[in-house]
N, C-alpha and C positions, 0 to 999 in steps of 0.2 A: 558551494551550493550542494555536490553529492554530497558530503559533509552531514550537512541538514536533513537531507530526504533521509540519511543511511540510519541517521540518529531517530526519527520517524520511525522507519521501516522496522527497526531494531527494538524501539519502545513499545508499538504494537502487540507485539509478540509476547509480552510481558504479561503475569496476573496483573490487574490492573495499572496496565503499563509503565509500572515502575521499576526498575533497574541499578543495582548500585555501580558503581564507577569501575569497579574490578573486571563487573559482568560486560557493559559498554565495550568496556576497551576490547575484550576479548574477543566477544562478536565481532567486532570492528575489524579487527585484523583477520578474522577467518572471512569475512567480504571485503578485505581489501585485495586479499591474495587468492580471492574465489576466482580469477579471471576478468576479461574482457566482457561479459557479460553484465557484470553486475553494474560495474561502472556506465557500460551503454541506459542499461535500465532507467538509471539514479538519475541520469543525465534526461533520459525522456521526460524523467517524472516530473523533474524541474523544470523542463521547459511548460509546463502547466501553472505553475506559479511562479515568474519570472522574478518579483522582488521575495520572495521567502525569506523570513528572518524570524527563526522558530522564538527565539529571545521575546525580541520587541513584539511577536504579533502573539504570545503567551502560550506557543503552540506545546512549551516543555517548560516544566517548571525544575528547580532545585529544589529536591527536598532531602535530607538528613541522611549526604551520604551517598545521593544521588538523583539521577532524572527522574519524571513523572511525565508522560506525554497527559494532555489535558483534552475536553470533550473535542476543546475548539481542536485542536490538534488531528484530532482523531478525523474530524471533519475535513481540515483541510487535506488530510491521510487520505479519504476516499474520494473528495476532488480528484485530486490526481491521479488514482488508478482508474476512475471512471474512464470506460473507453467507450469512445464517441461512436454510436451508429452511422451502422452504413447502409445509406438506404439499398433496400433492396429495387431490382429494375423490375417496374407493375407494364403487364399486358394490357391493351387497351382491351376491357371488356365491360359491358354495357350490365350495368347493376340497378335494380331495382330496389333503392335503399328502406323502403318501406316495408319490405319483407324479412329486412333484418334487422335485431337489433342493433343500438348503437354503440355495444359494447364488442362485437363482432369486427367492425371499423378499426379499431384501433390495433395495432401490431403488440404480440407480447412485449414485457420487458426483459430485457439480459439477463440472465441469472447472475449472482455476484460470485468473485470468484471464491471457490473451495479454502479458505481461511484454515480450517483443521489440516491440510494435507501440506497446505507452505506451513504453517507452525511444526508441522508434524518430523519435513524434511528441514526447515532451520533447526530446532534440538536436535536430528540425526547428526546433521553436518557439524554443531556442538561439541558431542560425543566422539565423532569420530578424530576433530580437530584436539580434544583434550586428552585422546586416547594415542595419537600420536606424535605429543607435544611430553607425554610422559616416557 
C-alpha cells in the first residue's frame, strides 16, 4: 500500500505527471531511505483509502516508458491529503442573525497546502541524492 501512495506522491510532482521508469525508481529509493517519516506519512495517507489499487481503479496509467498519474488519480491524491477540520470550541453567545449576513456564518475554508515549496524541496532532495550518489 505505501507502495501506491509513494507512486502518487512521486507522479504528482511531475510536469503533467508523467515520469519515466529511471526517474520512479530513483525517487523511490531517495523516500525509501528518507527515514521513518516518510513511511509514517504513506501509511496515514493510506489509511484514507483503505482498498487503493492505483491499476484497477486507473489512478496511474502506463504509458511509453512510463507512469502517467490520471485526473481520477490526482483526485483521489487530494482525498487523501484533505485534513479533516477540527472544530473549533464556540462560546455561548447570543446572536442576532439578522444583522448579519449569511455568508459571515460560515467558517473559512483551509488553505491547501504550499504545493510549490514540497515540489520545490522534493527536486532539492533529487539534487542532493544524485550529487552524492556521483
Amino acid at each position: 500500500m505505501n507502495f501506491q501512495v509513494t507512486v502518487l506522491k512521486i507522479l504528482v510532482a511531475y510536469p503533467d505527471g508523467f515520469a519515466l521508469m529511471e526517474d520512479l525508481k530513483r525517487d523511490m529509493a531517495v523516500l525509501a531511505t528518507s527515514g521513518r517519516d516518510w513511511a509514517d506519512r504513506t501509511r496515514r495517507l493510506a489509511a484514507q483509502v483503505p482498498d487503493l489499487d492505483i491499476w484497477s481503479q486507473g489512478l496511474v496509467e502506463r504509458v511509453s516508458g512510463g507512469w502517467r498519474l490520471t485526473s481520477k488519480g490526482r483526485e483521489v491524491l487530494e482525498f487523501m491529503e484533505a485534513r479533516p477540520v477540527t472544530p473549533q470550541p464556540v462560546e455561548a453567545v447570543s446572536i442576532d442573525h439578522g444583522a448579519l449576513p449569511e455568508k459571515a456564518l460560515v467558517p473559512p475554508l483551509p488553505l491547501p497546502a504550499d504545493r510549490a515549496k514540497r515540489r520545490r524541496e522534493r527536486r532539492e532532495a533529487r539534487e542532493r541524492a544524485r550529487a552524492s550518489a556521483s
